[in-house]
Structures are given as structure tokens and as C-alpha cells.
Backbone bond lengths (Angstrom), bond angles and torsions (degrees), N, CA, C in turn:
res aa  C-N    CA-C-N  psi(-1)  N-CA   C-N-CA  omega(-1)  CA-C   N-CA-C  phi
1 X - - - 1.445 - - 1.525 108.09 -
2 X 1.381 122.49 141.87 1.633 128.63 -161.95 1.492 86.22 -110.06
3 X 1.084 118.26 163.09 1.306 139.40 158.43 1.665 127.40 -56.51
4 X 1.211 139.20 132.04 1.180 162.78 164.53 2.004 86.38 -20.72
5 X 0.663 125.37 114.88 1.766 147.23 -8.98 1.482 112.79 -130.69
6 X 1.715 103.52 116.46 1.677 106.08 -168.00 1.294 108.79 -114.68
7 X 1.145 132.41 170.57 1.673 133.85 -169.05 1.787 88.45 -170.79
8 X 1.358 101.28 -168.13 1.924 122.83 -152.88 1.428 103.54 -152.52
9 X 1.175 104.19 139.26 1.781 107.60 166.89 1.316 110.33 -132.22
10 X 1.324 103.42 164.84 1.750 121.15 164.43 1.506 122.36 -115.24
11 X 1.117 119.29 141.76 1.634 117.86 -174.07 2.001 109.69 -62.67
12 X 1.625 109.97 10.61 1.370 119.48 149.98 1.305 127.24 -88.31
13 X 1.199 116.13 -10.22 1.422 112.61 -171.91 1.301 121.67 112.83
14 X 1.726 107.78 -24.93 1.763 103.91 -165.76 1.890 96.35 -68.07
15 X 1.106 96.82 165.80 1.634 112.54 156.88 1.060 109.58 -141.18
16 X 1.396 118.71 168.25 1.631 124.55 -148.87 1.470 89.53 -158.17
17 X 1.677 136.63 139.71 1.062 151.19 117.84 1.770 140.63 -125.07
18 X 1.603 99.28 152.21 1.689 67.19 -177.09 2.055 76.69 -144.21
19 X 1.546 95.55 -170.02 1.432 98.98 -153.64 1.399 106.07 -76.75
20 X 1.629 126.87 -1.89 1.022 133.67 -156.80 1.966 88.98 -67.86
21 X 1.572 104.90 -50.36 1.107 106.22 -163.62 2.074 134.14 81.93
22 X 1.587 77.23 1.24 1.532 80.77 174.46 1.657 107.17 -108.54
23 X 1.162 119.74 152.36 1.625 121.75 -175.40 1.016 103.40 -68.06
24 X 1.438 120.92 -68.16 1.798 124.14 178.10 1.324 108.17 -23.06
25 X 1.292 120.51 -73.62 1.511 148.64 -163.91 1.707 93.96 -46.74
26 X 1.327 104.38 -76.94 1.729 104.77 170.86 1.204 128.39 -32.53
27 X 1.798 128.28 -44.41 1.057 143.63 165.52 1.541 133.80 -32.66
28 X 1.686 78.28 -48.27 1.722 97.10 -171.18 1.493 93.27 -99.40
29 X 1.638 121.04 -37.56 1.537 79.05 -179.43 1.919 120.57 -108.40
30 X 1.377 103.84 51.58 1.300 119.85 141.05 1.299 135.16 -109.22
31 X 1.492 108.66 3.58 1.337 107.63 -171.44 1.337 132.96 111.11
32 X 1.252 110.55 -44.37 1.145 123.95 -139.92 2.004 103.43 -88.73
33 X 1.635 111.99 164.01 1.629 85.87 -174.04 1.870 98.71 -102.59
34 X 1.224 77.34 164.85 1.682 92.69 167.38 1.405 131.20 -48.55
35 X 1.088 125.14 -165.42 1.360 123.89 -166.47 1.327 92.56 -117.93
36 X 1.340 112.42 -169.69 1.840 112.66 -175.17 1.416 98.15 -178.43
37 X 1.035 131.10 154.44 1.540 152.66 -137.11 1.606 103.44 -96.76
38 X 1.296 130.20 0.51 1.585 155.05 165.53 1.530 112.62 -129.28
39 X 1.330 144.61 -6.45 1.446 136.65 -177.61 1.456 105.59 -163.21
40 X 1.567 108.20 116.97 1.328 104.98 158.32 1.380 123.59 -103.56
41 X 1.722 101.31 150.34 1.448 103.65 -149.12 1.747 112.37 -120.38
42 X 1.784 93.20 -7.28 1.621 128.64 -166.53 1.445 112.95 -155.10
43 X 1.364 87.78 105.42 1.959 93.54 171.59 1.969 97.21 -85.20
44 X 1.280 87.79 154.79 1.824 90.51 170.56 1.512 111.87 -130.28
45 X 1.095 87.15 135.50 1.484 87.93 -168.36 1.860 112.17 -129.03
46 X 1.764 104.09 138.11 1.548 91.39 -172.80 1.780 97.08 -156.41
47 X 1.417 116.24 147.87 1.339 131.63 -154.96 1.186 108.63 -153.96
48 X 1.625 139.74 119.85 1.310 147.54 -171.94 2.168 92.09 -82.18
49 X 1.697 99.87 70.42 1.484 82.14 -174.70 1.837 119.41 -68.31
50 X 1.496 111.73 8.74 1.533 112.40 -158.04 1.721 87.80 -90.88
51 X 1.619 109.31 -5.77 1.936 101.88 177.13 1.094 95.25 -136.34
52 X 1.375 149.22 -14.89 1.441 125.55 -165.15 1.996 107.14 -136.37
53 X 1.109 83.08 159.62 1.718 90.53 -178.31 1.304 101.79 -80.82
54 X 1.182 116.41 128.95 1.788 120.98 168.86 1.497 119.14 -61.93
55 X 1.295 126.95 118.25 1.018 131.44 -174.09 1.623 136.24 -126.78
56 X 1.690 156.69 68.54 1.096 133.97 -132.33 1.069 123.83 4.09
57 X 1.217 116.94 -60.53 1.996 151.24 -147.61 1.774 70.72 -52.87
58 X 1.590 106.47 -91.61 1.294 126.90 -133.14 1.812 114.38 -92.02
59 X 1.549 99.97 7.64 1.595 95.98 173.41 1.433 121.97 -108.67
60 X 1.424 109.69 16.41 1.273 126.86 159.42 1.563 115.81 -114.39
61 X 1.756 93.50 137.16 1.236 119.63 -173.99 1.682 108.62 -49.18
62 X 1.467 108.00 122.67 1.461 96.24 171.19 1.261 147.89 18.44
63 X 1.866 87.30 -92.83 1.490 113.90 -172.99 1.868 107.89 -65.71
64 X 1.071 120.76 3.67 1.608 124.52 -177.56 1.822 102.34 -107.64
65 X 0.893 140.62 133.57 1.291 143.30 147.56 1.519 125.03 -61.79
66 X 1.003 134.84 136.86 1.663 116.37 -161.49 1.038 118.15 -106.74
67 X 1.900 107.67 12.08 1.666 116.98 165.85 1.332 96.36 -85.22
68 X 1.504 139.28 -18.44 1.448 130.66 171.98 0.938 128.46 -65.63
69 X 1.244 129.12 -20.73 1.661 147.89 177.29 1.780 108.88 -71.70
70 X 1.360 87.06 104.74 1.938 78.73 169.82 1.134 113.66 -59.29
71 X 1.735 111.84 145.84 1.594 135.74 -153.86 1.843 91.13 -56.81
72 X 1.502 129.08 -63.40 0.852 157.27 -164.81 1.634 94.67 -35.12
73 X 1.370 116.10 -71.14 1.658 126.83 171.11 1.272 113.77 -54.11
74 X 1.499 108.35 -21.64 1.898 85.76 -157.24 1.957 77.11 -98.17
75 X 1.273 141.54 -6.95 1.041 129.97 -154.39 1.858 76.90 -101.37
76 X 0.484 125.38 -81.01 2.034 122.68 -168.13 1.806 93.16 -36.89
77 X 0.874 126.75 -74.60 1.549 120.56 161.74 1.475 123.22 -20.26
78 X 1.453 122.12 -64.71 1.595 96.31 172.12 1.812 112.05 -83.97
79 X 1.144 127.24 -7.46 1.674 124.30 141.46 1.081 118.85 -18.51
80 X 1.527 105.68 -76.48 1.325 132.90 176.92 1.643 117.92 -41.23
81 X 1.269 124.09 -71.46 0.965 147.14 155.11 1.701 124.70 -30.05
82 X 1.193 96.69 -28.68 1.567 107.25 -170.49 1.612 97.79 -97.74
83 X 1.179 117.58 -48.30 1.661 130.37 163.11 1.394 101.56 -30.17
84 X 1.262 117.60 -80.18 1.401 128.50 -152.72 1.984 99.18 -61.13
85 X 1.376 118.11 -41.54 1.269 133.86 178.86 1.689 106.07 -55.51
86 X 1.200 134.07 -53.45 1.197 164.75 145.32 1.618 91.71 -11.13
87 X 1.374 107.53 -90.11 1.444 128.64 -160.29 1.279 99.51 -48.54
88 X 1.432 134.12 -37.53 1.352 133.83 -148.37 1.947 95.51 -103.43
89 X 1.390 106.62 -24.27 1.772 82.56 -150.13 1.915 78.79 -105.38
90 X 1.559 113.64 -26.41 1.697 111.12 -162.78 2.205 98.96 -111.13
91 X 0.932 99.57 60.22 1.484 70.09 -170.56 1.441 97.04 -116.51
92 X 2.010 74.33 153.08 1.885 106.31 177.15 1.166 103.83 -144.13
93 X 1.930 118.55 -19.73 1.401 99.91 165.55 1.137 88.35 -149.79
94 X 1.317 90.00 178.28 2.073 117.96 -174.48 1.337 109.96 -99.22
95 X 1.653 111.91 127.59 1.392 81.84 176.55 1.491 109.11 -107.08
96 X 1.396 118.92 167.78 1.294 107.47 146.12 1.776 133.16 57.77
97 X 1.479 68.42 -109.06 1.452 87.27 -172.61 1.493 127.35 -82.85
98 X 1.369 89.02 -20.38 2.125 91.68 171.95 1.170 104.32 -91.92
99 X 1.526 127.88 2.43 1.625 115.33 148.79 1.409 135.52 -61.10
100 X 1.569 103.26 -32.29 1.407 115.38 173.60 1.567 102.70 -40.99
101 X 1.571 92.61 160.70 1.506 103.01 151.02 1.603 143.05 -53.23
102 X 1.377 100.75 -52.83 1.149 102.81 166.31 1.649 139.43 -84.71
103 X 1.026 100.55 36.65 1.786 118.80 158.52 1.771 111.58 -151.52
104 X 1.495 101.71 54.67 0.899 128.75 164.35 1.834 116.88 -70.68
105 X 1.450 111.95 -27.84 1.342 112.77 146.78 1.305 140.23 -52.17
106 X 1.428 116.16 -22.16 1.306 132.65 -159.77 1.483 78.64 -83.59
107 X 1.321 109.18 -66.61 1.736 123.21 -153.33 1.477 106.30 -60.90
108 X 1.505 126.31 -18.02 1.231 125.01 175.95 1.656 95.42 -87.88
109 X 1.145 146.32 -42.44 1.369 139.57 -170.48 1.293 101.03 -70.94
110 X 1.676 119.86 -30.39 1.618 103.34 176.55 1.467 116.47 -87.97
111 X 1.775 109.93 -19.77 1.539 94.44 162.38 1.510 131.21 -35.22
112 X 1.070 121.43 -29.01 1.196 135.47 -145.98 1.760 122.81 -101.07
113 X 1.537 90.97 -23.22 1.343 121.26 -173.41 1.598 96.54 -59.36
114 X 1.652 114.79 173.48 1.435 117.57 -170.34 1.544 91.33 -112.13
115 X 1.107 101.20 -54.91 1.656 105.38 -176.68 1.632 129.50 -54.80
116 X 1.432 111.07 1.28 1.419 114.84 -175.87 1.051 96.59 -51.28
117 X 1.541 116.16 166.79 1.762 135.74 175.14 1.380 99.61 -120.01
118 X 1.399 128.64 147.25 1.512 146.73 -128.47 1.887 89.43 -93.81
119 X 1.541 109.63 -23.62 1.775 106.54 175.47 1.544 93.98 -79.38
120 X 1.342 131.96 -34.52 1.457 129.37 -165.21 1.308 97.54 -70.85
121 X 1.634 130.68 -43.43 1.575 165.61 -162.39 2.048 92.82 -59.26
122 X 1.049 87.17 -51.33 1.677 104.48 -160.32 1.808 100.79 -89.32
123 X 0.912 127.56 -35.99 1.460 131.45 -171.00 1.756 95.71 -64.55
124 X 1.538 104.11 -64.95 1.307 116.16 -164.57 1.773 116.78 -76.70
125 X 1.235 109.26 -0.68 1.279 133.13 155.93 1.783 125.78 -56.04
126 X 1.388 92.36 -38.42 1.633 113.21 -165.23 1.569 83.41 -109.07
127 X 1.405 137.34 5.20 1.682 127.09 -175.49 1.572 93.71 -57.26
128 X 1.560 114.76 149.82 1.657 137.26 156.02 1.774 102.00 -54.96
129 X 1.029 117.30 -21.08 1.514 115.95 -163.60 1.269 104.23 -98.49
130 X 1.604 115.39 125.28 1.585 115.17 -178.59 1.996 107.21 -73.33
131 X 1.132 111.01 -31.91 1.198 118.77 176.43 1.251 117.08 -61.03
132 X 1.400 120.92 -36.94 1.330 124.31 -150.57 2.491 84.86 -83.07
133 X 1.314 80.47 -55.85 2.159 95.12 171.26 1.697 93.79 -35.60
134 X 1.193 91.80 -75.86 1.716 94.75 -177.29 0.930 131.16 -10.85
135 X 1.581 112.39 -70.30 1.275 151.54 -168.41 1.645 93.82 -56.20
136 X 1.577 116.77 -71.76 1.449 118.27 179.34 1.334 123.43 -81.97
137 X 1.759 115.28 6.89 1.782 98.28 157.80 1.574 100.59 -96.41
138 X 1.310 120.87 30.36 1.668 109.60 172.67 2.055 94.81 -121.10
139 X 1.280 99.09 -8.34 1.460 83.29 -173.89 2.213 107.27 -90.84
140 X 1.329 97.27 134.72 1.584 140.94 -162.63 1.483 86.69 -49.50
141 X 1.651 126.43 -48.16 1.157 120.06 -154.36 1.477 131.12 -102.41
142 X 1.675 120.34 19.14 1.066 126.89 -129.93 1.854 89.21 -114.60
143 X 1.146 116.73 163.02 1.182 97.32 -160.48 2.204 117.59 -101.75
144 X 0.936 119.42 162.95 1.579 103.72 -172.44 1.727 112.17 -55.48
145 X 0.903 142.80 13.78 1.152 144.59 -143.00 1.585 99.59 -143.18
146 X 1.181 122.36 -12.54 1.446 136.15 -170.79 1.609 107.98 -121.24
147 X 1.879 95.07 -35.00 1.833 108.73 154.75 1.167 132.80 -45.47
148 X 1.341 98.92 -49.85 1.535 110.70 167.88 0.939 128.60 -42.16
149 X 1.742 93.33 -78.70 2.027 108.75 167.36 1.751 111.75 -31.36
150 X 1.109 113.64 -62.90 1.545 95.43 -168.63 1.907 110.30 -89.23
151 X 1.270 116.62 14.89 1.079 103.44 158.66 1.661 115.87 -97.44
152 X 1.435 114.27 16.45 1.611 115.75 159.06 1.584 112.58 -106.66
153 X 1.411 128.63 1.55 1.271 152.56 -167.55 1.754 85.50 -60.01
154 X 1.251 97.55 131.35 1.944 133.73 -179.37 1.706 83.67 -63.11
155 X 1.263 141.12 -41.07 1.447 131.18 -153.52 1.185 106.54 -98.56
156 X 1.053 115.47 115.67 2.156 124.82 172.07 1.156 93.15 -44.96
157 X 1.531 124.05 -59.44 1.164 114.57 -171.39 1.544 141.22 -43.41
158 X 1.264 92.08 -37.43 2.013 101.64 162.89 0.793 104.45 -93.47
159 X 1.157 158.32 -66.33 1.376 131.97 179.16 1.331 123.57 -12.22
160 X 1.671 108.93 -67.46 1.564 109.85 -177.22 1.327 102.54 -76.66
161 X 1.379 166.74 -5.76 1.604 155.97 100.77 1.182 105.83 10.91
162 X 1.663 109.49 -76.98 1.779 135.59 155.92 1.998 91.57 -0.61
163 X 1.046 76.44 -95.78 1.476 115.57 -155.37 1.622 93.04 -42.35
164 X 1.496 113.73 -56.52 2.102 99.81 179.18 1.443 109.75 -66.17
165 X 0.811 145.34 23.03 1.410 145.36 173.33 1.028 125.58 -91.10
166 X 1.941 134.65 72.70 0.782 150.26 -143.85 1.554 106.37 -46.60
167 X 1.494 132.24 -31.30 1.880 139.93 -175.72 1.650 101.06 -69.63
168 X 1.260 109.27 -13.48 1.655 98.12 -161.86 1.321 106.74 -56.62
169 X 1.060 128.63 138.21 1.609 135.75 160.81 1.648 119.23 -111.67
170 X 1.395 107.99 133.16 0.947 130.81 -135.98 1.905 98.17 -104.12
């Protein structure tokens, strides 16, 4: 397992992540084939974006040099990267793509955030992911109006989250 927050490329440009966060894991479940000891077929790429600014240098995996990466990949890659960085340190909206399912990690690390805004509050309220609810009926800063919402939440489990959250008002 790689560190908080990894994704995959192709010498087309696509990038690929999902919450697993492991490259292998990503690999196989996009399809795509492996690498091999004469042709690479998958750059991997991974960036602690919840502390650091994404940067060529540092959003490629080690063992890759990031003058090896065609321009094309490494440019959708720090996109990518810069998005997710974006979402986490400035947010007012969601985009896209961290709605999907599979960066359902993202959305649990931004549950959590202090600075969410009460539409960001409310979106991730209604998330498919019990974790991601979780995550934001334990966070301190969320507003009564977002209290509500997940104190009618189908899951005992948030609820009582709900419920230890010393701000709740009653």
C-alpha cells in the first residue's frame, strides 16, 4: 500500500486512480498490462497532496525519473495532482472527478477538513460511502444544518459518530 495519494499513467496521457491507492491494485483494475523489464507501459505516480504542493520533481514514484515520462502523461498527472491538491487545501466545490467512486478517499480526507463550506458540508453528507458520513459526523466544524442531515442518516453508525461530537446541538 503507497501512501495518501497515488494514481497511474499511460504514455497516452490517461491517468487512473482509485481509493485502493496501491499501483498494482490500480493496474489490474483498469486493465491495463504491466510493465516488463524492456517496456514501460505504466508510470506510477504518488504525492502526500494533504502537505505538499505537487510538483514534476516529486509526483513521480522514485524509481522513475520524471524526464522519462512523456510530456503528454506527466502533464495530465500534475493536472491531476494539482486538482486533488486544490480540492483539499481551497475548497468550495467538488469537482468532477472526486465525486466518482473511486476517490472516495479523497472525499473521506476532505470530510474531515475544517474549512469545508456548508454546500461542500451537504454534498458529502448524502456520500454512498459510510466512511466518508463517518468521517464528517465526527468532524467539530460542520455546520447545524449538515447536523441534522446526518442525524436522519439510515446508518446507526453515524448517527452515534453524530451523537460523540461534542458541537452537536440538540
Amino acid at each position: 500500500m503507497c501512501d495518501f495519494y497515488s494514481a497511474i499513467g499511460r504514455r497516452d496521457g490517461k491517468i487512473f486512480h482509485d481509493s485502493s491507492n496501491s499501483h498494482s491494485v490500480m493496474i489490474e483494475n483498469a486493465g491495463w498490462e504491466e510493465n516488463t523489464n524492456t517496456r514501460t507501459r505504466v508510470y506510477e505516480f504518488e504525492c502526500d497532496v494533504s502537505e505538499v504542493i505537487p510538483t514534476f520533481e516529486n509526483i513521480v514514484r522514485n524509481r522513475t525519473n520524471w524526464e522519462d515520462v512523456p510530456e503528454r502523461t506527466m502533464k495530465n498527472a500534475l493536472h491531476h495532482y494539482q486538482t486533488i491538491y486544490d480540492v483539499l487545501h481551497y475548497i468550495g466545490e467538488i469537482p468532477e472527478e472526486v465525486l466518482k467512486e473511486e476517490s472516495g478517499d479523497v472525499r473521506w480526507y476532505l470530510a474531515g477538513r475544517t474549512f469545508i463550506t456548508e454546500k461542500v458540508q451537504k454534498i458529502l453528507s448524502k456520500d454512498k460511502s459510510e466512511y466518508v458520513r463517518m468521517r464528517l459526523a465526527e468532524n467539530t466544524f460542520i455546520t447545524e444544518k449538515v447536523q441534522k442531515i446526518l442525524s436522519k442518516d439510515e446508518s446507526v453508525w453515524i448517527r452515534n459518530c453524530l451523537a460523540r461530537n461534542s458541537v452537536v446541538i440538540n
